[in-house]
DSSP file (Angstrom, degrees, kcal/mol; ACC not computed):
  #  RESIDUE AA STRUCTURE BP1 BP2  ACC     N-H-->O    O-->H-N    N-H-->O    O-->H-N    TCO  KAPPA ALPHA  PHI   PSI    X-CA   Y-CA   Z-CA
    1    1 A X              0   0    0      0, 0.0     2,-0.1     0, 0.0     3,-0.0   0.000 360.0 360.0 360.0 136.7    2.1   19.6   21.1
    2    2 A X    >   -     0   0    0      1,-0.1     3,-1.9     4,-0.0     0, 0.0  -0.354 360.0-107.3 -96.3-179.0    1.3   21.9   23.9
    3    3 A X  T 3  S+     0   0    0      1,-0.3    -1,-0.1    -2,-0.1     0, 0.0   0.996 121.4  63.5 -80.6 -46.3    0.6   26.3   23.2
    4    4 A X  T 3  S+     0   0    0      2,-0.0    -1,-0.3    -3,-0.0     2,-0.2   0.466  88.8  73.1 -69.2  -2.9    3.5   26.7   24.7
    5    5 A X    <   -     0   0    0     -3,-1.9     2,-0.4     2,-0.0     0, 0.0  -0.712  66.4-149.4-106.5 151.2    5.9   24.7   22.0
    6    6 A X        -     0   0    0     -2,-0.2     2,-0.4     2,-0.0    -2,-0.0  -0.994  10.6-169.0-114.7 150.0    6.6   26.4   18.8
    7    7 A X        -     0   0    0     -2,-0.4     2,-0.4    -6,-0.0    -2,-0.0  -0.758   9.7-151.6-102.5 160.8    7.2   24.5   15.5
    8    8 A X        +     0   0    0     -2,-0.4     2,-0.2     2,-0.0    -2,-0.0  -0.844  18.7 178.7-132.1 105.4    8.4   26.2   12.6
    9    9 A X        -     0   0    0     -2,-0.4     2,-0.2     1,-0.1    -2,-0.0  -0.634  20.3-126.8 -79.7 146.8    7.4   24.8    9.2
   10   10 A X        -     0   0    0     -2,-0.2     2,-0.6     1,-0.0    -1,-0.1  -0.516  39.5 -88.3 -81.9 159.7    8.1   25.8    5.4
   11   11 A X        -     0   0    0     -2,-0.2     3,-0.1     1,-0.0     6,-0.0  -0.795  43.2-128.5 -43.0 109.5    5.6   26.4    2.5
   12   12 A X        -     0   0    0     -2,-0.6    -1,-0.0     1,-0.2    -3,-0.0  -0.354  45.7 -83.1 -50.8 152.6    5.3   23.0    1.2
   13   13 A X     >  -     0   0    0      1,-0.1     4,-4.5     4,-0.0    -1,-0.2  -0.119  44.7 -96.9 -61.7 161.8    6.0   23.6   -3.1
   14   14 A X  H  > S+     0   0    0      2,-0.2     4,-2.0     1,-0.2     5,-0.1   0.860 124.9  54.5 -72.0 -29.4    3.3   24.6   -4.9
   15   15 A X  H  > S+     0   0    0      1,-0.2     4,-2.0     2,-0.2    -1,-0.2   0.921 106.9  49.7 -68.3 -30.1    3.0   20.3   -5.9
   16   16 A X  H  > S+     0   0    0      2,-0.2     4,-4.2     1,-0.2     5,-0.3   0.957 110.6  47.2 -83.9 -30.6    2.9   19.4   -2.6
   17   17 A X  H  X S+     0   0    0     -4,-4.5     4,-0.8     2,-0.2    -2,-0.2   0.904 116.3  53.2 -54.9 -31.5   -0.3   22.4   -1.7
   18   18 A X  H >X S+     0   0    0     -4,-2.0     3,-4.7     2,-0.2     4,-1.0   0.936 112.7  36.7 -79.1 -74.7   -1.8   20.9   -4.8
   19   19 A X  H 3X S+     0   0    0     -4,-2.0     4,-2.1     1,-0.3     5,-0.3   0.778 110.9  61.9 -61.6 -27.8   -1.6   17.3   -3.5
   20   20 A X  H 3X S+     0   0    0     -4,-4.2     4,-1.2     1,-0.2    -1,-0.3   0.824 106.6  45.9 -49.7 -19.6   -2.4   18.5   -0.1
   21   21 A X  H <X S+     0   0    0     -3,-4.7     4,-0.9    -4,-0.8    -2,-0.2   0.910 114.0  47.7 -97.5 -22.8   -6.0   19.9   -1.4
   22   22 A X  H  X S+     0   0    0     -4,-1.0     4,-1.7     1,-0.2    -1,-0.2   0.723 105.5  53.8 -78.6 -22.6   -6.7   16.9   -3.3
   23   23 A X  H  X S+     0   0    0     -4,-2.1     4,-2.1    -5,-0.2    -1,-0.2   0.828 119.5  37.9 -59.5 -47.8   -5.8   14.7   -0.5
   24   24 A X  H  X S+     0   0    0     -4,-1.2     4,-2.6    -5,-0.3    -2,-0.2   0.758 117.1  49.7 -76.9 -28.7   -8.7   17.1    1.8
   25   25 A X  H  < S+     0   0    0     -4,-0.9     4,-0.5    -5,-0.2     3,-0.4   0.961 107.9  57.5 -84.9 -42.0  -11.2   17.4   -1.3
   26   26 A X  H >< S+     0   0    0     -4,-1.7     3,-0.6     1,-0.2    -2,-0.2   0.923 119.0  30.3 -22.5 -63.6  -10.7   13.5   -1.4
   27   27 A X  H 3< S+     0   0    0     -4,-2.1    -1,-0.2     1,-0.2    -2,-0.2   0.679  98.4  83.6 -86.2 -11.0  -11.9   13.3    2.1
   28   28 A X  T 3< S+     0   0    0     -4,-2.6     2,-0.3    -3,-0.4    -1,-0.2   0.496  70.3  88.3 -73.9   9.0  -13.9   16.0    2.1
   29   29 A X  S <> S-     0   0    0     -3,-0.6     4,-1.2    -4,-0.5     5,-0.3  -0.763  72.6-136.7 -89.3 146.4  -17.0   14.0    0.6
   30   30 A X  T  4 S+     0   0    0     -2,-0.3    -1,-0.1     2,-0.2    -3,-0.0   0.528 103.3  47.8-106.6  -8.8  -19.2   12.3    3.2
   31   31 A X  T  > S+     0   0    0      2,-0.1     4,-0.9     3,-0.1    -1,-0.2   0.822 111.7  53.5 -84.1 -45.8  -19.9    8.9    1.6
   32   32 A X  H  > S+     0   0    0      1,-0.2     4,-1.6     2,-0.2    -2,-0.2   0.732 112.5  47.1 -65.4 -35.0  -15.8    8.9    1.0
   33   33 A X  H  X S+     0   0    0     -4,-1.2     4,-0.6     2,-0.2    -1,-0.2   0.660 108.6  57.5 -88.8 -15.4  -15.4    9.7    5.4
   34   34 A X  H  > S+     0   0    0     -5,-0.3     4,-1.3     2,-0.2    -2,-0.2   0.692 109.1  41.5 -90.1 -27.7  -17.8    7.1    6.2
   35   35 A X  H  X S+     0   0    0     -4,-0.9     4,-2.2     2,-0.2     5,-0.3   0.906 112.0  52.7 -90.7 -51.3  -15.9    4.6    4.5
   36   36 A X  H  < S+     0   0    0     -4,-1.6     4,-0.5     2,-0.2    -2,-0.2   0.676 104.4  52.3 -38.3 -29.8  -13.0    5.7    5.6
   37   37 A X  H >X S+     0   0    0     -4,-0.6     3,-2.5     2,-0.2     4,-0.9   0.899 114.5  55.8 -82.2 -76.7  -14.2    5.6    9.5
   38   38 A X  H >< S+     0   0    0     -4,-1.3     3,-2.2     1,-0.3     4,-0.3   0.530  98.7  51.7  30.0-115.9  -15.0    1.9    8.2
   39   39 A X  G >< S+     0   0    0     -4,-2.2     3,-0.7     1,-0.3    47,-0.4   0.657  99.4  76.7 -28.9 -45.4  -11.6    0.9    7.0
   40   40 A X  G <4 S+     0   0    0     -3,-2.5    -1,-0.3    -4,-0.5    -2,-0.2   0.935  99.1  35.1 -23.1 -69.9  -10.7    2.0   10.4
   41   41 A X  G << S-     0   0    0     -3,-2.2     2,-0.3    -4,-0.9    -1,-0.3   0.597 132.9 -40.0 -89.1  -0.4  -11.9   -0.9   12.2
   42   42 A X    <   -     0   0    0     -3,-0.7    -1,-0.2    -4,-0.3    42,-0.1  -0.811  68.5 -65.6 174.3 163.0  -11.0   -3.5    9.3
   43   43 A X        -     0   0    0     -2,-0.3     2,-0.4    -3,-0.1    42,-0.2  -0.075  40.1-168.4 -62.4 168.2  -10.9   -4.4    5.5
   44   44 A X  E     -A   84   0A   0     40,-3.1    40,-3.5     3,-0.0     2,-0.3  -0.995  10.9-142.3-141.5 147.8  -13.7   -4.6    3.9
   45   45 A X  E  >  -A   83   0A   0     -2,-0.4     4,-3.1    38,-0.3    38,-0.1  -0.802  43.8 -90.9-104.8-179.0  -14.3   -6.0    0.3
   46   46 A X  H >> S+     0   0    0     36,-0.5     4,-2.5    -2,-0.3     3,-1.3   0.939 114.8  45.6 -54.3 -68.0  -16.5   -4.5   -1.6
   47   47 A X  H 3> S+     0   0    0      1,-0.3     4,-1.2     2,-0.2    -1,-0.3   0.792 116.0  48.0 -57.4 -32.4  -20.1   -6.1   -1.2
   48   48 A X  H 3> S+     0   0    0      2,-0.2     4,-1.3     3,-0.2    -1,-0.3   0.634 107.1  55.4 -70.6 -13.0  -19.9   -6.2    2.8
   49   49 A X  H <X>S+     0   0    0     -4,-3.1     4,-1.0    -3,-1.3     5,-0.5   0.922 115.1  41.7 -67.7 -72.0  -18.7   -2.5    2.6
   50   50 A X  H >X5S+     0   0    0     -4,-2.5     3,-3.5     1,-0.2     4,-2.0   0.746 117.2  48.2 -28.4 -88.6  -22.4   -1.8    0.3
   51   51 A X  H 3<5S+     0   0    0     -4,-1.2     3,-0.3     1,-0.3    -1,-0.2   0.776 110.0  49.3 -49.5 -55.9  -24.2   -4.0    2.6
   52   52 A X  H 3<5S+     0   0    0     -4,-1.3    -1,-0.3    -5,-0.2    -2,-0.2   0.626 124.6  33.9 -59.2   7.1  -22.9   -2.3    6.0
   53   53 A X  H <<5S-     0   0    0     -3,-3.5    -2,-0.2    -4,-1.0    -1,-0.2   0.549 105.9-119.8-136.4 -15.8  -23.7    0.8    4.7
   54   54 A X     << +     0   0    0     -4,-2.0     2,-0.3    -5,-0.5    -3,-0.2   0.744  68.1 113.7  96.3   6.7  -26.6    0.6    2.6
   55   55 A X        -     0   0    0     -5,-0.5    -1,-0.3    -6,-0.2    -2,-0.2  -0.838  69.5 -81.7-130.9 159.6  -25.5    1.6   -0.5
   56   56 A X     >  -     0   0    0     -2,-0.3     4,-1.4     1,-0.1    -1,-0.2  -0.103  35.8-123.6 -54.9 157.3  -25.0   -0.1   -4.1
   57   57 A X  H  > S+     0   0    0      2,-0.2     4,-0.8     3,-0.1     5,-0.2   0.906 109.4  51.9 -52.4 -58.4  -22.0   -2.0   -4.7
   58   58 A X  H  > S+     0   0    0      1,-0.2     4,-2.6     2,-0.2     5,-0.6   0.981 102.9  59.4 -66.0 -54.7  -21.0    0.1   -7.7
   59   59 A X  H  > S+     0   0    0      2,-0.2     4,-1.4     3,-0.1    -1,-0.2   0.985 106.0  48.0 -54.9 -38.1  -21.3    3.3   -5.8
   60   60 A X  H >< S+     0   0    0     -4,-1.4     3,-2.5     2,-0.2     2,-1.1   0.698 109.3  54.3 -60.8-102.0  -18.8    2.3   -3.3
   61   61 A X  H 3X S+     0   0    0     -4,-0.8     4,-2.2     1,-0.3     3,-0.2   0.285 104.3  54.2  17.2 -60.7  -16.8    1.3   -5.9
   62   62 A X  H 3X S+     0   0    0     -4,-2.6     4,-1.6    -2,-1.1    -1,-0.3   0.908 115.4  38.3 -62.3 -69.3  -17.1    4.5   -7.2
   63   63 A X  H <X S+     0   0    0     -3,-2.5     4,-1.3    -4,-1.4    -1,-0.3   0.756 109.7  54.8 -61.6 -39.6  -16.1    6.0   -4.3
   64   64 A X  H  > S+     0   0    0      2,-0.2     4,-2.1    -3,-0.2    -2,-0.3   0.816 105.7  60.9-101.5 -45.5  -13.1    3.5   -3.0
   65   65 A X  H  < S+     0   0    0     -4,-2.2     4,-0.3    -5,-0.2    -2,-0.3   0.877 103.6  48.8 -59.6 -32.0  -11.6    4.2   -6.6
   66   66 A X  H >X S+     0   0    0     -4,-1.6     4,-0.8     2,-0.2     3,-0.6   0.788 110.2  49.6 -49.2 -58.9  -11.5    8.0   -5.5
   67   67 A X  H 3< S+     0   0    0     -4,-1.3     6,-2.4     1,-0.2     4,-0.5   0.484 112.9  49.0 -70.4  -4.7   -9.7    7.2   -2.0
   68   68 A X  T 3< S+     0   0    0     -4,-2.1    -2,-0.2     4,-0.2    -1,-0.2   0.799 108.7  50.1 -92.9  -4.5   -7.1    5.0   -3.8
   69   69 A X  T <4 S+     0   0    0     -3,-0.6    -2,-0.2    -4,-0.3    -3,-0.1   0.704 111.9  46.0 -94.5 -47.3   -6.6    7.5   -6.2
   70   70 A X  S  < S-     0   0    0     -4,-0.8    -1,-0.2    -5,-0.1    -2,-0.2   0.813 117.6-114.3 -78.7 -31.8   -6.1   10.1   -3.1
   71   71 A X  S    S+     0   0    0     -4,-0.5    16,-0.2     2,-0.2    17,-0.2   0.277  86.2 120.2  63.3  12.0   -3.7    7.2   -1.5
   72   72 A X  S    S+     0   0    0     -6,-0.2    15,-1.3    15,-0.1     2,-0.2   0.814  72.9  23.4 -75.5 -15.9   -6.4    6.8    1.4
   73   73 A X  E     -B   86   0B   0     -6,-2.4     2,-0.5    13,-0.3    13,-0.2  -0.919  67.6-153.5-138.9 172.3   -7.1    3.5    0.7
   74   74 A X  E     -B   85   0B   0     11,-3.1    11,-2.4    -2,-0.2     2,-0.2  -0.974   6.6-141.0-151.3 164.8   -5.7    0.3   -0.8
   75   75 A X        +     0   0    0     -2,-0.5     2,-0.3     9,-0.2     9,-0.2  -0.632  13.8 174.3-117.5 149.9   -6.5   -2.9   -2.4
   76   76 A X        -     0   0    0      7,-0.3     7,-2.3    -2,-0.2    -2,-0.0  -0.793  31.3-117.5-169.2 135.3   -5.4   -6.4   -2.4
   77   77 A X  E     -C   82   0C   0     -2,-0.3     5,-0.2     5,-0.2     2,-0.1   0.006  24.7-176.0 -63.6 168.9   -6.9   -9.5   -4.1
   78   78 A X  E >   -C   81   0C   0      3,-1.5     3,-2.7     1,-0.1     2,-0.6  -0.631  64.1 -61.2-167.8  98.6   -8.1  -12.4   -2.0
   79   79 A X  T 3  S-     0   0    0      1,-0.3    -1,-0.1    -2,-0.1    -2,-0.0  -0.481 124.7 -14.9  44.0-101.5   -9.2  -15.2   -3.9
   80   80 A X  T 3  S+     0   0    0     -2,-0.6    -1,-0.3    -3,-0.1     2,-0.3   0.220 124.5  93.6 -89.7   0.7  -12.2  -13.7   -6.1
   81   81 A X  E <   -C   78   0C   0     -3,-2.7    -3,-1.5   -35,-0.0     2,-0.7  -0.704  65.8-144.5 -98.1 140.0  -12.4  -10.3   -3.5
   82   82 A X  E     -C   77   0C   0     -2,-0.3     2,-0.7    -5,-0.2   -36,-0.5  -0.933  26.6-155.6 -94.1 115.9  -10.9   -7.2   -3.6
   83   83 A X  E     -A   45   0A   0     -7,-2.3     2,-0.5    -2,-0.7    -7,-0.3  -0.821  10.9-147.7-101.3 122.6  -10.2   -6.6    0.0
   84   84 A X  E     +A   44   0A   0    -40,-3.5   -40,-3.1    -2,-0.7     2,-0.3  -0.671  22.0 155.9 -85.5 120.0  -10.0   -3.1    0.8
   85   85 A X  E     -B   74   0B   0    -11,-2.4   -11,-3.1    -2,-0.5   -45,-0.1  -0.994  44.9 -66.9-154.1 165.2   -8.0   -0.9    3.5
   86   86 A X  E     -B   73   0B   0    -47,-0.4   -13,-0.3    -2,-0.3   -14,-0.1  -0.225  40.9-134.5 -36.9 129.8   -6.3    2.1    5.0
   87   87 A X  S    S-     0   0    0    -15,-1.3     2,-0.3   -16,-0.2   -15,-0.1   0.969  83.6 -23.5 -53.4 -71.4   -3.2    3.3    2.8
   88   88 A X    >>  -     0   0    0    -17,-0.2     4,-1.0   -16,-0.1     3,-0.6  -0.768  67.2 -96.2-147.9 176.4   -1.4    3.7    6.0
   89   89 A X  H 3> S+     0   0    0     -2,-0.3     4,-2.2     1,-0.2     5,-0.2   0.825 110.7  75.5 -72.8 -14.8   -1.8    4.2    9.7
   90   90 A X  H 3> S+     0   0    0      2,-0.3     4,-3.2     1,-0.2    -1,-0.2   0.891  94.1  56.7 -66.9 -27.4   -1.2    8.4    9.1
   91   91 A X  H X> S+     0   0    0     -3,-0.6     4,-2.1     2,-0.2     3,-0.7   0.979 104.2  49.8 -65.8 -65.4   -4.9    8.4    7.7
   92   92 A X  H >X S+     0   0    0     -4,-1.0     4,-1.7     1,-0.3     3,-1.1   0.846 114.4  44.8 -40.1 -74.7   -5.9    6.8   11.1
   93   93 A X  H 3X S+     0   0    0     -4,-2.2     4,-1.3     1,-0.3     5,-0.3   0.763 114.3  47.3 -40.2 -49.9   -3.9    9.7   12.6
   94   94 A X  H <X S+     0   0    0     -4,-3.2     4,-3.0    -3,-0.7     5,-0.3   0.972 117.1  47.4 -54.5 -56.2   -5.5   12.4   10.1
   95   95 A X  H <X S+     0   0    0     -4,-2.1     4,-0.7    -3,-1.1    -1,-0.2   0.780 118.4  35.4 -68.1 -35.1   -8.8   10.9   10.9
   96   96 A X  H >X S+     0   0    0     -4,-1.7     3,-5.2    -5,-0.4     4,-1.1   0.827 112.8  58.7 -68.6 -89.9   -8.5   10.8   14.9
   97   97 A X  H >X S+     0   0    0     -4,-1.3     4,-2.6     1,-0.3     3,-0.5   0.489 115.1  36.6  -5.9 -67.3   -6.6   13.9   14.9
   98   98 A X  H 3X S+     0   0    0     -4,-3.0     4,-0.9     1,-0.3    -1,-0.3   0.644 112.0  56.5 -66.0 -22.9   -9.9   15.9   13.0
   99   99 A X  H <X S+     0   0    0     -3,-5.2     4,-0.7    -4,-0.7    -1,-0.3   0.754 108.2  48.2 -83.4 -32.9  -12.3   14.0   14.7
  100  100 A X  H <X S+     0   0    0     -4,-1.1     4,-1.9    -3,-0.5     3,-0.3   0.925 107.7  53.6 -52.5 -45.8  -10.6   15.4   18.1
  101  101 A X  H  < S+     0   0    0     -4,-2.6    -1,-0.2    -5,-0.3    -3,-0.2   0.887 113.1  45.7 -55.6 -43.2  -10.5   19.0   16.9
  102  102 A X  H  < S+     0   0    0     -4,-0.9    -1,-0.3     1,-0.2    -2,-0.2   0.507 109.4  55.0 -87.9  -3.5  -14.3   18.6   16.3
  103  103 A X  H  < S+     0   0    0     -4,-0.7     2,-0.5    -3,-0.3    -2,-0.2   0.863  88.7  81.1 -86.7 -54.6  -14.9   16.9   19.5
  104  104 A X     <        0   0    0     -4,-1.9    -4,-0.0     1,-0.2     0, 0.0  -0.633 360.0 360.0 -83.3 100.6  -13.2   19.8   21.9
  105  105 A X              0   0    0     -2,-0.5    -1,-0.2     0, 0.0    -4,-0.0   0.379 360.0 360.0-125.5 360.0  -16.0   22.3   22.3
């Protein structure tokens, strides 16, 4: 959208402002955006997520239960793996989009 366009939006209800801040506080943690940038470029199960990142297995965990929770990410078995990915491409969008904003200085 360019300055010149206007959009006009409502209030979202007071449930959807609640799930909007839990959706933001979700991503606002920095182990929880790192995983997310991640999941960007492919699934991950759990023990190559740790290992590419350096951190225990259970603390990912920890953490990937939190972004499915948020809907930011999602699971699906694969033999003995839990394979791990983006809920949907609008998180890529969220994620570009904010990473643009911070980019333009």
């Amino acid at each position: 959208m360019n300055k010149t366009e206007k959009t006009t939006f409502t209030v979202p209800s007071s449930a959807e402002l609640e799930q909007l801040a839990e959706l933001h506080k979700a991503m606002g943690d920095y182990t929880r955006m790192r995983i997310l940038w991640y999941l960007m470029q492919k699934e991950y199960c759990v023990s190559d997520l740790a290992q590419k990142m350096e951190i225990t297995e259970s603390a990912i965990s920890h953490q990937l239960r939190a972004l499915r929770i948020a809907r930011l990410a999602q699971s699906h078995k694969a033999g003995k793996n839990v394979i791990y990915s983006l809920q949907d491409e609008h998180i890529r969008w969220i994620l570009e989009k904010t990473y643009d904003h911070i980019s333009e200085r």
